[in-house]
N, C-alpha and C positions, 0 to 999 in steps of 0.2 A: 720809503714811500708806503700808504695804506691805501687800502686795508691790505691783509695777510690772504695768498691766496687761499680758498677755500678747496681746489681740486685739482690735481695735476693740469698743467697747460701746458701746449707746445705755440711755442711765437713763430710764424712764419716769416715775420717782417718786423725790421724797427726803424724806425726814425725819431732820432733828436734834433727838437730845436732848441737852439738858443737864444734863447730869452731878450740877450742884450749882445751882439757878434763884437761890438767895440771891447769889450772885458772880455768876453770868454775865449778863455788859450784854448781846451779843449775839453771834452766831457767824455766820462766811460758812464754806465750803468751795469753794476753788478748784481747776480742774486744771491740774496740773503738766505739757503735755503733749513736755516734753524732759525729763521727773526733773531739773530742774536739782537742787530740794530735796536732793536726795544729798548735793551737797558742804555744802549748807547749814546740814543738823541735826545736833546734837551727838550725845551718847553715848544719850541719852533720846529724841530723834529730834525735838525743837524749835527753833525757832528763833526771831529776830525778827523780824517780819513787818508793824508797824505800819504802816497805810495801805494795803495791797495784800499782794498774795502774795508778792511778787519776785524772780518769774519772768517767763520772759516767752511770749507768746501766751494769757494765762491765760485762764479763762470761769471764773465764777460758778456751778457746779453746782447748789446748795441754801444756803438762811440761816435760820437763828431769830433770832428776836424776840420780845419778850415777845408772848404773845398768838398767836404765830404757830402757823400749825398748818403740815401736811405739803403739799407742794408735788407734784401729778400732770399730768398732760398726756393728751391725750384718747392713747385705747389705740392710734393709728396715727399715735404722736408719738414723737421721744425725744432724749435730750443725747448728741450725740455725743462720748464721752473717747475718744480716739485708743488704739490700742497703745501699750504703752512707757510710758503714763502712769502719776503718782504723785498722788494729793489731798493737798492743805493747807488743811487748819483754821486759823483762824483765830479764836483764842477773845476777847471783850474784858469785862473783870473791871469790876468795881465795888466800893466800902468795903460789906461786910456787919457790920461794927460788931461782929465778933468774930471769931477765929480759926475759919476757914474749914476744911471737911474737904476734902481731894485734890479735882481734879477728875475726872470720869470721862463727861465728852460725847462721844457718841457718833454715829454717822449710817448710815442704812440709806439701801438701794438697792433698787429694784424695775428689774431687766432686761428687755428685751426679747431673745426667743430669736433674733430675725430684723431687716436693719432696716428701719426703718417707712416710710412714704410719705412722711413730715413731718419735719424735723429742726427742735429746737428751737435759739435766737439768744436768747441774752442782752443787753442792750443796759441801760445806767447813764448819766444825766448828770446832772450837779447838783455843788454844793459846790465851787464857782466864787472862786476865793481875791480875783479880780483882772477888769478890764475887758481884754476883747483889743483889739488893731489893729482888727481888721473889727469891734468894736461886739459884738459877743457878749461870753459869761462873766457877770460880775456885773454889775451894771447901778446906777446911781448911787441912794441910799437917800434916805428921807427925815431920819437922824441922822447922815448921812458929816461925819466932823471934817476930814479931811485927802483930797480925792480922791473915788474910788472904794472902799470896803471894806466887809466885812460885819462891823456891830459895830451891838448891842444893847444900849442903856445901859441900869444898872438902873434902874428906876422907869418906864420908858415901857410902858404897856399894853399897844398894837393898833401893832407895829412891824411894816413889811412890809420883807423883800427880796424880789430880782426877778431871776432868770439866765434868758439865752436861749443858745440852740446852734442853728445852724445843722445837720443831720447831715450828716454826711463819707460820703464814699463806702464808707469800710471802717472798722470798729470793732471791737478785738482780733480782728482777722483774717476777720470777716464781712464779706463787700459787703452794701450796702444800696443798691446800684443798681437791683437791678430790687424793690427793697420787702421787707420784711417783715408776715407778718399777726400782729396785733397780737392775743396769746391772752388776758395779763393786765397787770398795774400797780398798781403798791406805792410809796406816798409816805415818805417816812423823815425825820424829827426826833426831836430829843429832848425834855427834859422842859418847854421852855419853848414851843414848838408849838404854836399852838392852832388852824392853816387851812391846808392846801396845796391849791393845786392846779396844773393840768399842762394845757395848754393846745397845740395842733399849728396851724400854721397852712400850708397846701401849695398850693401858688405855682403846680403841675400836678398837682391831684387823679386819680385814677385812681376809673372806675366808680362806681360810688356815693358814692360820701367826699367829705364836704362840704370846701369851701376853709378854714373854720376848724371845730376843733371839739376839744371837752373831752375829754380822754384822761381821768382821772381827779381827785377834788375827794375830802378828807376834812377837813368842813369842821369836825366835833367834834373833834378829832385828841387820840387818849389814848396815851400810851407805854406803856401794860400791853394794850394791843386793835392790834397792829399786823397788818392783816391785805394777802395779796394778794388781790387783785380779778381773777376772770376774766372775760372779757366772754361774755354766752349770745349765743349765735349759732354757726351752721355753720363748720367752718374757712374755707369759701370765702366765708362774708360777711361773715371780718375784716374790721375797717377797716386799713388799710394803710400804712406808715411808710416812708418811703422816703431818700436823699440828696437836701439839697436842703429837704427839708423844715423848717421852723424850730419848735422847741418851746421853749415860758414855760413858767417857775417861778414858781409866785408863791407867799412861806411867809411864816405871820405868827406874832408871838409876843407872850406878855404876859411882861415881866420883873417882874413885880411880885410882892408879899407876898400879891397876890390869887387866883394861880395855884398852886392844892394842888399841882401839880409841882413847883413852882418851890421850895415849902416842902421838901418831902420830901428835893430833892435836895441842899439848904442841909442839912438835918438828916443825910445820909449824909453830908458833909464836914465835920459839926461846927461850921456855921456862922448867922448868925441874921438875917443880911441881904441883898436881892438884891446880885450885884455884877456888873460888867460883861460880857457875853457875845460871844464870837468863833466865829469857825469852827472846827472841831476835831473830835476824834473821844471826849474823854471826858464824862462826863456832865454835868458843868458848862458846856459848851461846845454849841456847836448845830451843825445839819445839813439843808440843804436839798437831798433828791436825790430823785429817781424811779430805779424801779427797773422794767424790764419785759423779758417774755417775749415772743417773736414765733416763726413758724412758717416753713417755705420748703421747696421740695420738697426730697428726698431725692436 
């Protein structure tokens, strides 16, 4: 997206619309903060992007989601996009079962004049293809054919996977050494989904934060209500996420004829029967990740 900014900015707020809600599965907006995007987009200013922005040092600015609404941070918060920076959208379509008009999404910004006390950290993990060395990533299922993998057969109802991360000291380019305060958290599947939750366990809790405890749980989980969750409390009585710290996934799903999702999304692909389900990013396909915001001084 242009032009490039011309002076550090902090976003207090975003909102994506979508253009056309019958095609769009869902939208991230990334920031570009070297324009690599330049050499990337064609004559129309697009590109391919599947799986990431790819770029590099990117953040997460704003997303929609069915169900999602607008994304704000308390008014002495904000995202900082560097100078020189460029946004990429990232749009992901779906069959609307008829010729679709243009798309035309959109995304607003709410500036800060000045910048704040707070700067906001984005932070994502989940959607774990593989088991690591050290025992993190995916975590062995109860239907694995071969190994470690994330695979949903059709016909099994109350399927669980399970990833763990240890957190790293830096993630796209934030330390998490001395903590992040933890403002909100958004779970993400798709239509076969039906329980996530997000579990921290802190090995040296800090002040009040218990040694284990529930970052967030949606245990109805509906792909048309995908909402982020803010925690109420004072910025300084975040709970606190730090390196070091270890956080569980745990996502469950009904592959069945029994799950109205599961029907819906067989009938956008023209089909009439559950069938196998893998990790992925289209709608057939599943997704187990968190998604959260954290705070740190300025």
């Amino acid at each position: 997206m242009d032009p490039k900014l011309a002076e550090d900015t902090f976003v207090n707020g975003t909102n994506v619309v979508p253009g056309n809600s019958k095609v769009v599965h869902h939208v991230v907006v990334f920031t570009d903060p070297h324009a690599e995007s330049d050499a990337l987009a064609d004559a129309d200013g697009g590109y391919e992007c599947f799986g990431s922005s790819g770029v590099q040092d990117t953040q997460v600015l704003g997303v929609w989601v069915p169900g999602g609404r607008p994304t704000e941070f308390p008014p002495n918060a904000g995202f900082l996009v560097p100078a020189g920076s460029r946004l990429v959208m990232q749009v992901h379509y779906h069959p609307a079962g008829a010729m679709a008009e243009p798309d035309a999404t959109k995304i607003q910004l709410r500036l800060l004049p000045e910048p704040p006390e707070y700067r906001v950290v984005f932070v994502a993990f989940g959607n774990f293809p593989s088991q690591w060395p050290s025992g993190d990533g995916l975590q062995p299922g109860p239907n694995d054919r071969e190994g470690v993998e994330f695979f949903v057969p059709a016909g099994v109802k109350d399927h669980t996977e399970v990833m763990k991360v240890t957190l790293p000291e830096e993630f796209m380019g934030e330390s998490l050494v001395d903590g992040i305060r933890l403002y909100s958290a958004m779970t993400h599947m798709h239509y076969v989904g039906t329980d996530m939750k997000v579990d921290v366990e802190r090995p040296s809790p800090q002040g009040a934060d218990p040694a284990e405890e529930c970052v967030v749980q949606t245990p109805k989980w509906d792909f048309n209500w995908q909402q982020t969750y803010t925690i109420d409390a004072p910025i300084e009585e975040l709970p606190v996420l730090k390196s070091g710290d270890v956080m569980t996934l745990r996502c469950r799903y009904d592959n069945t004829m029994d799950n109205p999702f599961v029907k819906r999304a067989l009938l956008e692909e023209n089909l009439n029967a559950a069938r196998d389900i893998v990790l992925g990013e289209s709608s057939l396909d599943e997704m187990c990740i968190g998604l959260f915001n954290g705070l740190v001084k300025n």
